[in-house]
C-alpha angles and dihedrals in degrees: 000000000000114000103253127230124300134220104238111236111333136044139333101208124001128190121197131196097333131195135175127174133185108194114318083334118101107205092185120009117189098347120174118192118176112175122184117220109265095020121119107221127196132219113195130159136126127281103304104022102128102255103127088037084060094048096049091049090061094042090045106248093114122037108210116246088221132001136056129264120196125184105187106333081319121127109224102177106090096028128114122236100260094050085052089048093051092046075061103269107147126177150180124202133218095263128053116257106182137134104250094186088049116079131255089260090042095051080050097054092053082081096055091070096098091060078056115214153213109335116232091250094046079056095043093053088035096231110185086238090070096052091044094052083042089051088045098056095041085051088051095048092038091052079041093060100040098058089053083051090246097111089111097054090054095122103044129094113274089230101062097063120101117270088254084052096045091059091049089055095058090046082050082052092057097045091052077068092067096224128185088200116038116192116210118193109189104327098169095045110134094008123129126239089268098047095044094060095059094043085049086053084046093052097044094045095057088052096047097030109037103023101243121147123227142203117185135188114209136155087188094092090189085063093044094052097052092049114033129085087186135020125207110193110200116190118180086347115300129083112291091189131303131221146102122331097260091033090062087037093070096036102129080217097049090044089044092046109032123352100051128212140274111352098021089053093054099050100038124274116254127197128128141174135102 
């Protein structure tokens, strides 16, 4: 996959100041995020910090009730999902959302829609601009594929692959989508510890390799360890403390609030939610 392009100098996406509220309830309250192209950034709390609110305010899910979020010069605030999507915002959710009857290319292709394709009727008259979009986008979810090593199980049904393969799938989907940021909610939710090692090197490749940035959310901090440059805890929605991975590590707040003490910290905190 070609390295996509880069911000000059600042910031690739800066939040300042967020806020969301449902109701009485302030998910975030005054949150700042600044993230650097080719960085890998961690969001880690405790259940209800705020850390999936956050993600689905940059990939428009959520408008913020107060602040300003910028991707590139780009105002984000206002814009729908798909317009996001198409400035180079991809994402994965928690959950998997694939298409388990579909196979493994076609779920691939799903994240080729932004780079749009052939029309019906270009198909139907079978103009040579519709097999060259089509070519296009089986070249993109092919390359996708490839770079998560699933390029072999392209024809089978999504479904069929193992759970770790699944969520590389979904990560595969994404990058179809060519992004320049790549949002990661929970990938290695539900993995074991030798599935979780490969997915980290993944995460940091991309990053190293292909010059995407990346902003991951992750209760595993052994994950997070091996992956981040730079970790932001949230706790009841506003910033806990930021750093690097073993900086936060050893943050009295961060220990009191969501790592533990002794024994958790030992085998690795888990929490997760939004």
């Amino acid at each position: 996959m070609s390295a996509p392009e880069r911000a000059p100098g600042g910031p690739l996406l800066e939040g300042r100041g967020l806020e969301v509220r449902f109701g009485g309830v302030r998910a975030l309250q005054g949150v700042d995020l600044t993230v650097f192209p080719r960085r890998v950034v961690a969001l880690i709390g405790p259940n209800g910090a705020g850390k999936t609110t956050l993600f689905n305010l940059v990939s428009g899910f959520y408008r913020p009730a107060a602040g300003t979020l910028r991707f590139d010069g780009h105002d984000l605030t206002r814009l729908p999902p798909w317009r996001i999507a198409r400035l180079g915002i991809l994402r994965t959710f928690q959950t998997l959302r694939l298409f388990p009857a579909l196979s493994v290319l076609d779920n691939a292709l799903a994240g080729r829609h932004m780079h749009g394709g052939g029309e019906p009727w270009q198909a139907a008259l079978g103009l040579p601009s519709f097999h060259r979009a089509e070519r296009r986008a089986q070249e993109g979810a092919m390359a996708a594929l490839e770079r998560v090593g699933l390029a072999d199980r392209a024809h089978v049904p999504a479904g069929s692959l193992p759970y770790g393969d699944q969520r590389r799938l979904e990560i595969a989907r994404a990058l179809a989508g060519e992004p320049r940021l790549l949002l990661l909610d929970e990938p290695a939710a539900g993995m074991n510890p030798a599935e979780r090692r490969p997915l980290a090197a993944l995460v940091r490749d991309l990053c190293e390799r292909d010059g995407i940035t990346v902003l991951v959310v992750e209760h595993d901090m052994r994950f997070v360890a091996g992956v981040a440059d730079e970790v932001v805890v949230l706790d009841h929605g506003v910033e806990l403390a930021r750093g690097t991975p073993e900086t936060v590590r050893r943050d009295p707040r961060v220990i009191e609030a969501y790592l533990g003490s002794g024994r958790r910290q030992r085998d690795g905190a888990s929490g997760g939610g939004a």
